[in-house]
LUMTORKE-296651 format. One record per residue: x, y, z of N, C-alpha, C in turn. Coordinates in Angstrom, 3 decimals. Layout:
N
<<X,Y,Z>,<X,Y,Z>,<X,Y,Z>>
...
end
This chain:
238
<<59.794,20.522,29.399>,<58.394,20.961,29.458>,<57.841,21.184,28.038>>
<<58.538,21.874,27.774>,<58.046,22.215,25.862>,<58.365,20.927,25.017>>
<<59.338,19.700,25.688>,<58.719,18.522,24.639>,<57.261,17.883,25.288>>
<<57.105,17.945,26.636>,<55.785,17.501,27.075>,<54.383,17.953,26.214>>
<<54.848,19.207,26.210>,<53.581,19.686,25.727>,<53.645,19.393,23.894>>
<<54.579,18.847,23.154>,<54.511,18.725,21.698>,<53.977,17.631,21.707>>
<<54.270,16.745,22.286>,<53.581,15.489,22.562>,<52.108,15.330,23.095>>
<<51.930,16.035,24.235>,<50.773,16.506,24.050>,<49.560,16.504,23.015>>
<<50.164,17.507,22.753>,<49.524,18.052,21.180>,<49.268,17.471,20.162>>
<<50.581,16.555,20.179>,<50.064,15.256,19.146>,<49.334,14.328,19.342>>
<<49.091,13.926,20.464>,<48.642,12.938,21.118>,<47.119,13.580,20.434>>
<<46.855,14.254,20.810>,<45.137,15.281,21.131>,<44.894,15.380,19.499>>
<<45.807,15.441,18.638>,<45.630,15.641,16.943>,<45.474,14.491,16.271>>
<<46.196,13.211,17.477>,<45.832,12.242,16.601>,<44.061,11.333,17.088>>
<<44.038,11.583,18.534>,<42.430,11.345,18.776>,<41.575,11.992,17.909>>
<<41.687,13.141,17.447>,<40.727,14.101,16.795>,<40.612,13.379,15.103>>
<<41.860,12.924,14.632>,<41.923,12.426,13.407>,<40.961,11.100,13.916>>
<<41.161,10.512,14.678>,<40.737,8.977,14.804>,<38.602,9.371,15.425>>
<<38.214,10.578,15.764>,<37.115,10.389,16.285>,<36.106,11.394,14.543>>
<<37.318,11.569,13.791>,<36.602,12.337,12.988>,<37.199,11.771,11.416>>
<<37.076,10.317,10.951>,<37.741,9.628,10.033>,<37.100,10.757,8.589>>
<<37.823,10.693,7.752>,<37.581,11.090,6.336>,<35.698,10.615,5.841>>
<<35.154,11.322,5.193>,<34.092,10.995,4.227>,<34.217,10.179,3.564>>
<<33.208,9.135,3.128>,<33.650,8.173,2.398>,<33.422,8.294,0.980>>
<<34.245,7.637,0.300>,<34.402,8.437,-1.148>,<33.651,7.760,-2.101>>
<<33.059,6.680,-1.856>,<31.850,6.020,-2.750>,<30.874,5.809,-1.598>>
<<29.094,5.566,-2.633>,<28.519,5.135,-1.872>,<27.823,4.076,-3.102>>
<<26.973,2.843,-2.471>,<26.274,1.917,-2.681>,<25.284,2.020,-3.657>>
<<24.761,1.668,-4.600>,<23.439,2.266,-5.413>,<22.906,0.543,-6.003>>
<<21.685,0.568,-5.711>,<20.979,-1.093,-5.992>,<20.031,-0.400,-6.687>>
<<19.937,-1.297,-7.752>,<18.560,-0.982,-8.546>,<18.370,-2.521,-8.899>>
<<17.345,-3.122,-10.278>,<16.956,-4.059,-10.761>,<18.175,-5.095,-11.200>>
<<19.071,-4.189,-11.773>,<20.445,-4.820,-12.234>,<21.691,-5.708,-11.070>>
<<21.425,-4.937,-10.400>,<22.047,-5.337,-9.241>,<22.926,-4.323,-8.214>>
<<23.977,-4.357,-7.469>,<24.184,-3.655,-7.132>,<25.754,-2.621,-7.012>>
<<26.278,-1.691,-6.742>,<27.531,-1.310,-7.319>,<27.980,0.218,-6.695>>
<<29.696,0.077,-6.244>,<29.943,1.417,-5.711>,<30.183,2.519,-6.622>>
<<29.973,3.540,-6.515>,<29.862,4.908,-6.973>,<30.485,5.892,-6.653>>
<<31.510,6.742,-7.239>,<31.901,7.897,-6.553>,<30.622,8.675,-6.042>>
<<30.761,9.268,-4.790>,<29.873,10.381,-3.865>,<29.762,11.931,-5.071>>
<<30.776,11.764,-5.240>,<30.836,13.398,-6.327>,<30.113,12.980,-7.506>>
<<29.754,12.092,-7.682>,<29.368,11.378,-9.291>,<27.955,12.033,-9.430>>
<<27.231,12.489,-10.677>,<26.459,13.146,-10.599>,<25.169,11.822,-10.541>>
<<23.884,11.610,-10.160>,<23.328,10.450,-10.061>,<22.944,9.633,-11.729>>
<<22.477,8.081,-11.298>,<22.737,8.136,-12.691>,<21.837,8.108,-13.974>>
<<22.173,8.055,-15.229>,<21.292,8.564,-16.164>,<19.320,8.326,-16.205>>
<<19.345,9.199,-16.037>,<17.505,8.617,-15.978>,<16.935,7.721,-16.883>>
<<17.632,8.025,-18.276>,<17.127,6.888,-19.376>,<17.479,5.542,-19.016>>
<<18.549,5.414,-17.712>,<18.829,3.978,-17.918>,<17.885,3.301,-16.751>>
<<17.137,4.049,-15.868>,<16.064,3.335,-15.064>,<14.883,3.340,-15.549>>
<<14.427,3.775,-16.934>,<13.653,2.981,-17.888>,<14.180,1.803,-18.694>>
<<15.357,1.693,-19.000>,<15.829,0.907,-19.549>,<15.399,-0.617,-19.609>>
<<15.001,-1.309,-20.521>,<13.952,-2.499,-20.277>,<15.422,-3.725,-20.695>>
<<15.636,-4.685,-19.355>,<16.897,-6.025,-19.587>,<16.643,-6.631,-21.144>>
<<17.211,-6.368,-22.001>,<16.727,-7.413,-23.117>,<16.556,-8.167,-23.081>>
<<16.967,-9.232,-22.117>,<16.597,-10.708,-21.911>,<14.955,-10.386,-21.779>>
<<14.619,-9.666,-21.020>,<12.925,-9.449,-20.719>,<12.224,-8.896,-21.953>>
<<12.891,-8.367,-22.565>,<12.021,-7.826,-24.093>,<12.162,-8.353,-24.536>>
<<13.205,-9.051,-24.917>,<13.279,-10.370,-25.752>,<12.127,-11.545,-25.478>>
<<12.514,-11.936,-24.402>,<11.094,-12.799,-23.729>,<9.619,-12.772,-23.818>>
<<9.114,-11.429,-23.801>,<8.128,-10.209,-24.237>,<7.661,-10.828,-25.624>>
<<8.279,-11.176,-26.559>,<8.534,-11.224,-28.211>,<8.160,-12.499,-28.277>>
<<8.300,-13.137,-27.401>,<8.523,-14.713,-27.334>,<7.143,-14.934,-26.817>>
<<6.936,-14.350,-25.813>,<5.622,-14.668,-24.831>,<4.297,-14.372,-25.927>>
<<4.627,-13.775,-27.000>,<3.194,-13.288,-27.737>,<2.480,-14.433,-28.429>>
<<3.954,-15.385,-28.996>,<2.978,-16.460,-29.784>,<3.621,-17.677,-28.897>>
<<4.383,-18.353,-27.396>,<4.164,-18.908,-26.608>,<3.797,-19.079,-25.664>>
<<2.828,-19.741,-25.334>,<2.402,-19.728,-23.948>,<3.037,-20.026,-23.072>>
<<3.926,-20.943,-23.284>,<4.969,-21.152,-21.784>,<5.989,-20.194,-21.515>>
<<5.997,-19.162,-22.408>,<6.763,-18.520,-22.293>,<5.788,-17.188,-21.596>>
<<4.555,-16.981,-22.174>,<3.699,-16.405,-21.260>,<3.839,-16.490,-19.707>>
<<3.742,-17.379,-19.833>,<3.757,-17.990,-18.747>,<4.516,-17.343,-17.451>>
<<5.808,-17.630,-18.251>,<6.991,-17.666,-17.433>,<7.269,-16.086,-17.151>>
<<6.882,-15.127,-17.977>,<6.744,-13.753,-18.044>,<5.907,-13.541,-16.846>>
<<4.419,-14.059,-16.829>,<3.671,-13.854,-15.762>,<4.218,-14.450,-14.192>>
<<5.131,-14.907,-14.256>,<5.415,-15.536,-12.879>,<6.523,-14.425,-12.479>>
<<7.487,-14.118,-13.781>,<8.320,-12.876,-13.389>,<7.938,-11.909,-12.613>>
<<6.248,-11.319,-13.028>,<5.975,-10.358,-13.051>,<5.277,-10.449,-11.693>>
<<4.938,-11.709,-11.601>,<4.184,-11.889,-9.896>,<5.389,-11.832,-9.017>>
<<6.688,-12.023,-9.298>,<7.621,-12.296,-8.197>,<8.541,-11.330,-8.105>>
<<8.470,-10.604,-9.539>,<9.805,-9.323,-9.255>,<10.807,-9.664,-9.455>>
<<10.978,-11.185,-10.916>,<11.988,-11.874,-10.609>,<12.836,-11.084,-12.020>>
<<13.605,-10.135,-12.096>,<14.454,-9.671,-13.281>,<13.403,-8.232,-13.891>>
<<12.380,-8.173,-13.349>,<11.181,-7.136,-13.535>,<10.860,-6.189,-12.208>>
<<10.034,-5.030,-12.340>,<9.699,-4.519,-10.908>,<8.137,-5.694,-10.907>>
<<8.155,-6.000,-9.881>,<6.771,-6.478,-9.280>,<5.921,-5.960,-9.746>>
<<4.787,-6.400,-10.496>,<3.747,-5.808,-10.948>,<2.100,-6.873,-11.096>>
<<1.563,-6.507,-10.183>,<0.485,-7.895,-10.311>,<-0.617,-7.578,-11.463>>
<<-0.787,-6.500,-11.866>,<-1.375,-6.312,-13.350>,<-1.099,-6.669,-14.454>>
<<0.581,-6.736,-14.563>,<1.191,-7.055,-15.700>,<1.044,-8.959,-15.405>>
<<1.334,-9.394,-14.336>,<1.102,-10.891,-14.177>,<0.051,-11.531,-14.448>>
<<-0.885,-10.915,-14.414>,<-2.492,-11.254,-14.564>,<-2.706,-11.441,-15.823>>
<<-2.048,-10.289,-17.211>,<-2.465,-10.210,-18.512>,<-1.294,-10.805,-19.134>>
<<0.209,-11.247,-18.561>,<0.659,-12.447,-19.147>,<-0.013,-14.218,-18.780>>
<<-0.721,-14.106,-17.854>,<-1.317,-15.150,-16.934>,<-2.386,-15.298,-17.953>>
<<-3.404,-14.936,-18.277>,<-4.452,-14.719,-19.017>,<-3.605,-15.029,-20.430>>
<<-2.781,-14.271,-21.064>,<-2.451,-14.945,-22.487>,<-1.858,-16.315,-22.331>>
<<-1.298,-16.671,-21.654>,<-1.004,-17.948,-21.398>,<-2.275,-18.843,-21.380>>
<<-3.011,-18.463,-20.372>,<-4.125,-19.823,-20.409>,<-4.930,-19.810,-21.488>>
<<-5.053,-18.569,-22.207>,<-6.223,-18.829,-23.322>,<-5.377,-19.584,-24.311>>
<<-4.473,-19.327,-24.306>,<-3.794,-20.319,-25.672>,<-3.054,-22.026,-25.276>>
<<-3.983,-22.167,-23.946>,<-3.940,-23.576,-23.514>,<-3.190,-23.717,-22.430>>
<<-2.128,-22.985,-21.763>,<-1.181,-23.723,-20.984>,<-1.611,-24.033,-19.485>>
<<-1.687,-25.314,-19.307>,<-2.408,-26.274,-18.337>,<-2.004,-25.151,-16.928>>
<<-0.918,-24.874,-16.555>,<-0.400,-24.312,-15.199>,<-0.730,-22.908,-15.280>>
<<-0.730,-22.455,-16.411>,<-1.688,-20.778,-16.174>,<-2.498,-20.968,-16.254>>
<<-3.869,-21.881,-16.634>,<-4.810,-21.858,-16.457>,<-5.163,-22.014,-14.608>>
<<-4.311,-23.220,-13.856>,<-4.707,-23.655,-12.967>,<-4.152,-22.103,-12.137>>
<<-3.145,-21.178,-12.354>,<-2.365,-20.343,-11.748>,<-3.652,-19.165,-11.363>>
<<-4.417,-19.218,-13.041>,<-5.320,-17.760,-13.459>,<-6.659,-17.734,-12.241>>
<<-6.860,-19.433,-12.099>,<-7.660,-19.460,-10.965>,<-7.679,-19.431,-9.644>>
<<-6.645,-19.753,-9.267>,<-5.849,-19.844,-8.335>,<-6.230,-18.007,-7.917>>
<<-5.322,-17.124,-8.754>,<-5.667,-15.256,-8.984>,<-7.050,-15.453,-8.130>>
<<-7.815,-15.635,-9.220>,<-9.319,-15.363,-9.446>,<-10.297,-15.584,-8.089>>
<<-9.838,-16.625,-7.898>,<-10.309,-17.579,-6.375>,<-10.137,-16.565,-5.237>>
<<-8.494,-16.373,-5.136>,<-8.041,-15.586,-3.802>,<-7.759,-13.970,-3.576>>
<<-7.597,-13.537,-4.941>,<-7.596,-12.348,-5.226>,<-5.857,-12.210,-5.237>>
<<-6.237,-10.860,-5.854>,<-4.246,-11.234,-6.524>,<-4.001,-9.673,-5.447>>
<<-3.305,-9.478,-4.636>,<-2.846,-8.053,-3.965>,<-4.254,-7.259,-3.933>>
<<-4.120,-6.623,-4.653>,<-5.222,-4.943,-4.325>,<-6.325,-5.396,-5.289>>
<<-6.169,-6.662,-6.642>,<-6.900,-6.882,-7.059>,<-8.229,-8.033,-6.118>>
<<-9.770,-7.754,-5.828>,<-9.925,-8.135,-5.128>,<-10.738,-10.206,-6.219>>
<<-11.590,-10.714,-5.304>,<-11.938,-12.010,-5.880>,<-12.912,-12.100,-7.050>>
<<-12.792,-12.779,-7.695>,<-13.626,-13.235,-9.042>,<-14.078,-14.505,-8.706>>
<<-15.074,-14.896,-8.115>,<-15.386,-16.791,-8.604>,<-16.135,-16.863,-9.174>>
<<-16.372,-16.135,-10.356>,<-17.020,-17.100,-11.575>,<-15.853,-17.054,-12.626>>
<<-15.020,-15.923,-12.368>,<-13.719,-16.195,-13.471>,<-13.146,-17.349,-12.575>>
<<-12.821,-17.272,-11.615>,<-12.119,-18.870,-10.803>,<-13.023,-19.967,-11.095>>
<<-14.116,-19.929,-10.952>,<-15.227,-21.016,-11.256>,<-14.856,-21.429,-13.686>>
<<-14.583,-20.356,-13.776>,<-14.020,-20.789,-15.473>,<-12.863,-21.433,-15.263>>
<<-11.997,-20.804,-14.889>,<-10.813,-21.171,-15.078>,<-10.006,-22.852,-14.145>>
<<-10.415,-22.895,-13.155>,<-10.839,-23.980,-12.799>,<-10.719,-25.445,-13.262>>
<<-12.737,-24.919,-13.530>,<-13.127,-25.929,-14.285>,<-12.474,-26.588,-15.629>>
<<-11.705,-25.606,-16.401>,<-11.033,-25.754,-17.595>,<-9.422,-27.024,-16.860>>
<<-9.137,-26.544,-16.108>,<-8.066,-26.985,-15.458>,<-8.278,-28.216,-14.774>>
<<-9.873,-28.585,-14.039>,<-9.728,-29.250,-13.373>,<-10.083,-30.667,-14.773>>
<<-10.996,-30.217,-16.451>,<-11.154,-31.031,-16.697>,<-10.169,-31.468,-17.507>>
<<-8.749,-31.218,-17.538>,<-7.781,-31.668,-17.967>,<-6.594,-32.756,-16.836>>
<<-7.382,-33.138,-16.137>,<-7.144,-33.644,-15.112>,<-6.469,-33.313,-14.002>>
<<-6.457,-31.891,-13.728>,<-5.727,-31.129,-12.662>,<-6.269,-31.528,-11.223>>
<<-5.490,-31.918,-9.780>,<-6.422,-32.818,-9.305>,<-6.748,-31.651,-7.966>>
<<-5.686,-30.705,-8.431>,<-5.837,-29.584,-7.359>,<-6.666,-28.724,-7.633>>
<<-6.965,-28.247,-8.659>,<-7.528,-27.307,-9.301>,<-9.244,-27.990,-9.016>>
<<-9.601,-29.372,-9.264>,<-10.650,-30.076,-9.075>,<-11.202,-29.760,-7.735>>
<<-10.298,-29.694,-6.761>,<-10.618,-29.415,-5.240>,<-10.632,-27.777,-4.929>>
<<-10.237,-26.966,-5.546>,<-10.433,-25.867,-5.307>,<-11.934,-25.008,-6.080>>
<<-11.920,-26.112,-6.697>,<-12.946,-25.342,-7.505>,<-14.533,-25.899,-6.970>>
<<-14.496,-26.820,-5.785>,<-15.980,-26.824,-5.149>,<-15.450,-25.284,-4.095>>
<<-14.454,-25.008,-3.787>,<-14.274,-23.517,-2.830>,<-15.075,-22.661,-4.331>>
<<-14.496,-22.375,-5.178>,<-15.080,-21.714,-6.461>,<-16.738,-21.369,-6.317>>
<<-16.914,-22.487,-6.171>,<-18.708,-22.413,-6.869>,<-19.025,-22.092,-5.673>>
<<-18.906,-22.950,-4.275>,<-19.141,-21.838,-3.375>,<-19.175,-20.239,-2.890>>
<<-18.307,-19.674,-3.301>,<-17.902,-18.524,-3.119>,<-18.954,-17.738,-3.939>>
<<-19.260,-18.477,-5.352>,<-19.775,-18.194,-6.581>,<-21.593,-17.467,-5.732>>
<<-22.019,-19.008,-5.524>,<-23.575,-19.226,-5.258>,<-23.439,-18.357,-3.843>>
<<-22.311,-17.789,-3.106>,<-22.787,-16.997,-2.151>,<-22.933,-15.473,-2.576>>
<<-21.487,-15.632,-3.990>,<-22.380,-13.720,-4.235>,<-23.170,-13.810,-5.348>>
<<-24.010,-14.938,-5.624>,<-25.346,-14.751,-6.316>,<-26.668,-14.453,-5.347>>
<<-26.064,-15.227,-4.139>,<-27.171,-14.880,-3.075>,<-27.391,-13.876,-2.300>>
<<-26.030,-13.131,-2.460>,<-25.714,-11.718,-2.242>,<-26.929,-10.269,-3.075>>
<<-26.121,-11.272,-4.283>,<-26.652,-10.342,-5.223>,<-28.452,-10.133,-4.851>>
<<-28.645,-11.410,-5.178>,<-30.490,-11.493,-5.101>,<-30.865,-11.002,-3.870>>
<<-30.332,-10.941,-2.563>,<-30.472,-10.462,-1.592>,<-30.695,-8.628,-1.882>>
<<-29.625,-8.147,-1.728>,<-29.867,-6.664,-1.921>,<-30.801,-6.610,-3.084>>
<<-31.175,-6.798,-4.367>,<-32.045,-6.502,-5.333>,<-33.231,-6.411,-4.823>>
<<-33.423,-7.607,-3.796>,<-34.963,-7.762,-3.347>,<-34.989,-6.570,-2.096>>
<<-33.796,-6.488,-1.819>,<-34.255,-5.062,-0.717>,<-33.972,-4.035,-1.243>>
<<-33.775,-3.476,-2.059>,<-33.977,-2.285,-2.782>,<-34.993,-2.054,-3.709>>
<<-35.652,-3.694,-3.553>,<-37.089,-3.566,-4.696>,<-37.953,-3.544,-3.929>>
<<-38.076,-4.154,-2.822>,<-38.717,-3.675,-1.304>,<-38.586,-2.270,-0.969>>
<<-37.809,-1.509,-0.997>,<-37.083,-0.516,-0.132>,<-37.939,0.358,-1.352>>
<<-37.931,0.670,-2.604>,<-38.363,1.548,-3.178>,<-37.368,2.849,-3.858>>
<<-37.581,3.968,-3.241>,<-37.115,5.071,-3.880>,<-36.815,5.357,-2.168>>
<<-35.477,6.018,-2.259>,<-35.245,6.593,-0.818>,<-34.283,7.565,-1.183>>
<<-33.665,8.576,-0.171>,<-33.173,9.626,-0.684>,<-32.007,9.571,0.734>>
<<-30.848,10.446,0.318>,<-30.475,10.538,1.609>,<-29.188,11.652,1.285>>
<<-29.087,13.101,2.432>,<-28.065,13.557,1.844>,<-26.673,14.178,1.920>>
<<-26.296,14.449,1.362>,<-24.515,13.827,1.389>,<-23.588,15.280,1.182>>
<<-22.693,15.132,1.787>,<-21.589,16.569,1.924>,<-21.023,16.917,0.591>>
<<-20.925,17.759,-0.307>,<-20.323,17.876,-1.308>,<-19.103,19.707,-1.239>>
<<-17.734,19.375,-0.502>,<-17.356,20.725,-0.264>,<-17.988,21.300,0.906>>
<<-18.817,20.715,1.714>,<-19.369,21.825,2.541>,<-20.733,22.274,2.687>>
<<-21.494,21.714,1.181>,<-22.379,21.957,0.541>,<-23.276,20.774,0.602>>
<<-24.675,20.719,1.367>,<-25.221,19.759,1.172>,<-26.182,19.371,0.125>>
<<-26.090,17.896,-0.215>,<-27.196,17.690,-2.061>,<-27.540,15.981,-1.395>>
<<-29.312,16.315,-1.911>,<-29.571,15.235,-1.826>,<-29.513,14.368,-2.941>>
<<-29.509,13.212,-2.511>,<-29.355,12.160,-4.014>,<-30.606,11.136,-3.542>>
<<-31.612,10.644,-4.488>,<-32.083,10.191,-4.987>,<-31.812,8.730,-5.109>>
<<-32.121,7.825,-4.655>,<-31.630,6.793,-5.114>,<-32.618,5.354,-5.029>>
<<-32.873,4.559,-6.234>,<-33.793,3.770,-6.677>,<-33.054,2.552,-7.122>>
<<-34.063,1.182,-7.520>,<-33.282,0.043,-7.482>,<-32.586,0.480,-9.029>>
<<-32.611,1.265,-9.963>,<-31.941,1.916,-11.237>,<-30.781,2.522,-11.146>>
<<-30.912,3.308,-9.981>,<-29.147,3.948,-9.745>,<-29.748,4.911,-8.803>>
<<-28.311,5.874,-8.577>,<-28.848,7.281,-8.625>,<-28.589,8.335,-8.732>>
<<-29.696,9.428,-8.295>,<-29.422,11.109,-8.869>,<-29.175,11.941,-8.112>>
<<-28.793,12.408,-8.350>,<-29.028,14.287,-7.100>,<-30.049,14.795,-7.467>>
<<-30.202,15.289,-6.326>,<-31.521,16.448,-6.763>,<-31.358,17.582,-7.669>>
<<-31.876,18.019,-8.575>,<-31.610,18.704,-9.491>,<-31.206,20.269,-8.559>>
<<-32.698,20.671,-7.989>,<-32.652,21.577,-7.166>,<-31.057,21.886,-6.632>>
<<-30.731,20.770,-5.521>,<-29.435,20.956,-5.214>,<-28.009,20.832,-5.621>>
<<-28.295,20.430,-6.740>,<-27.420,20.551,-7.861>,<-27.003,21.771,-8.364>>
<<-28.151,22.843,-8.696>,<-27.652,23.850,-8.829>,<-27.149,24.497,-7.570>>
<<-27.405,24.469,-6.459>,<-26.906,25.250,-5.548>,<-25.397,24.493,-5.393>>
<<-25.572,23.548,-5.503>,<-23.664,23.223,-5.368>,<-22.993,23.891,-6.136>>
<<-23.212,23.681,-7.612>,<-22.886,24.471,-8.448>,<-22.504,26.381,-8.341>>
<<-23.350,27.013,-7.806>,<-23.181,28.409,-7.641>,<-22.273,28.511,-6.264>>
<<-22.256,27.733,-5.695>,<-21.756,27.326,-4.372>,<-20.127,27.223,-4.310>>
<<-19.838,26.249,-4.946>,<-18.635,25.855,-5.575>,<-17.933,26.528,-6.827>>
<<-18.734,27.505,-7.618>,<-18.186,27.660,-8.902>,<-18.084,26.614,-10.209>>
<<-18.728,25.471,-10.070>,<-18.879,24.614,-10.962>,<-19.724,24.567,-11.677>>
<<-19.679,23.751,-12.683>,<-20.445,23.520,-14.042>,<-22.016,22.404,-13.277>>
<<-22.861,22.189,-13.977>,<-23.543,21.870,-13.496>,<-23.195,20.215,-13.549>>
<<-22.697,19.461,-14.447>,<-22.355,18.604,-14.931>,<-20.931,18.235,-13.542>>
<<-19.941,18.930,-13.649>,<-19.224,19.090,-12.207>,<-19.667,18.644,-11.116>>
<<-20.806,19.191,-10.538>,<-21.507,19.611,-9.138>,<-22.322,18.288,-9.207>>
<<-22.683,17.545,-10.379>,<-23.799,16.088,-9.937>,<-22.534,15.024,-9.936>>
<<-21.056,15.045,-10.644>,<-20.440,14.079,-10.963>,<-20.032,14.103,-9.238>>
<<-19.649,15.427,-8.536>,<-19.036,15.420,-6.791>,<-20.097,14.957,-6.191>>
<<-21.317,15.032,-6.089>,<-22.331,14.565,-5.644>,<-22.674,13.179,-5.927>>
<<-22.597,12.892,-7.032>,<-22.632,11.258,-6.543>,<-21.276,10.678,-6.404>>
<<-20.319,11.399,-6.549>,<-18.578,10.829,-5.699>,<-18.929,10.481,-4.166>>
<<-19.696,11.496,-3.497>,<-19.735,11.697,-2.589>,<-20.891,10.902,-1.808>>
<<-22.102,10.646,-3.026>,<-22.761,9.267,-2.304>,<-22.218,8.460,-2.703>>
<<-21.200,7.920,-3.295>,<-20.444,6.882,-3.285>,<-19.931,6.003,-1.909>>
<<-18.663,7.616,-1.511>,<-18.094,7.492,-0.217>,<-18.812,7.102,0.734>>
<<-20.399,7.793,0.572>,<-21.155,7.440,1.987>,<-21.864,5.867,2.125>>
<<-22.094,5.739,0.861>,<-22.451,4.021,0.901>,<-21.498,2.872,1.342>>
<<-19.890,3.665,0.781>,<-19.088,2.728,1.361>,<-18.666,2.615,2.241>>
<<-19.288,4.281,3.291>,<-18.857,4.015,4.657>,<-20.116,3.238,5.517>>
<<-21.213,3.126,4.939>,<-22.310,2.465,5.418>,<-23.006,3.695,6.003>>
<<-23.572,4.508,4.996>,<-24.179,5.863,5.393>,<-25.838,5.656,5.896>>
<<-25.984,6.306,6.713>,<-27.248,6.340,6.944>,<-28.550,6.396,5.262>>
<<-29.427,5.477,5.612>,<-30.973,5.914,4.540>,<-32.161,6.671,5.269>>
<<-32.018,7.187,3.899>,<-33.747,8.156,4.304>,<-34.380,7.703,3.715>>
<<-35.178,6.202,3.964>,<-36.824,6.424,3.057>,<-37.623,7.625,2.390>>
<<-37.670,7.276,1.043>,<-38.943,8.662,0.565>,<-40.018,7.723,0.443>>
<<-40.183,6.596,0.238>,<-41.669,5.768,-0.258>,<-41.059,5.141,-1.543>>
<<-41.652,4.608,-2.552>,<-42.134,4.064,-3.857>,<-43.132,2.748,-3.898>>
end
């Protein structure tokens, strides 16, 4: 009986080992460099080295200032995340030194940007309508065909443009007014720009505790927001 039960016991010590395995003693860490195990106890690692810039890329950097293909090739890094973090700002202003100092495929690339809009950056077609044209008259045959999309795009936000001018030169002086904190201020607004009301300017101001300069900069933040949510107008006349 008492070997039954040692056995037992072992039996039950060794499920418990097998449903409850050891901690694991490294873990995984990926950054730009690539990737690699780590002791768990290891303290994380040096902060200076995730600034740390690949020399091959600073080196390249050095290179890209007085070549353009090497521009170039920086800007495509920088669009793809290829040995760099992804950055479509930094791609744009190696993209741009590249084409101004001639190179046929950043030029056709810069328009390409410009045309479709690059991420969060939104469209340009009259910079696509430049850049383009530069591309298409070096005999680019793609760039030639994208760039009647160009001028299109172009002559629709000129017609844009002339559109609203003439209705806000129609429209006059109108006013309309807008939440600032809690606090309501009217703003003023003409085909010139516009203002807050002075009047309610100061009351935001005593309202809020702000400077007066403060209280008109939140006030027109705030007719900002409302234009871009498509805020209601109040006609005053002009």
């Amino acid at each position: 009986m008492y070997y039954r039960l040692l056995i037992i016991g072992g039996l039950l010590s060794l499920a418990a080992c097998a449903q409850n395995p050891p901690p694991p003693t490294t873990v995984r860490i990926c950054d730009d460099r690539g990737c690699a195990d780590r002791p768990t106890d290891q303290v994380a690692y040096d902060a200076k080295d995730v600034n740390k810039e690949d020399p091959r890329i600073a080196a390249l950097k050095e290179v890209a200032k007085t070549e353009p293909k090497a521009a170039y090739d920086l800007a495509l890094r920088y669009f793809r995340g290829d040995g760099v973090r992804q950055d479509s700002y930094q791609a744009l202003v190696w993209m741009r030194e590249s084409a101004e100092h001639g190179n046929l495929a950043a030029q056709k690339a810069l328009g390409n940007f410009y045309l479709f809009g690059l991420e969060e950056m939104g469209s340009d077609p009259r910079e696509a309508d430049k850049w383009l044209s530069i591309a298409a008259s070096r005999g680019d045959k793609e760039s030639k065909k994208l760039l009647e999309e160009a001028r299109r795009a172009k002559r629709s936000d000129e017609e844009d443009f002339k559109w609203r001018t003439q209705w806000r030169s129609e429209l006059g002086t109108w006013s309309m007014t807008v939440d600032v904190d809690g606090v309501p201020c009217r703003v003023k607004v003409s085909p010139v720009g516009a203002k807050p009301e002075d009047d309610d300017v100061r009351v935001v101001a005593r309202s809020l505790g702000l400077s007066l300069h403060e209280a008109r900069a939140r006030a027109l933040v705030a007719w900002s927001a409302r234009q871009a949510a498509g805020g209601a107008l109040g006609k005053e006349g002009g």
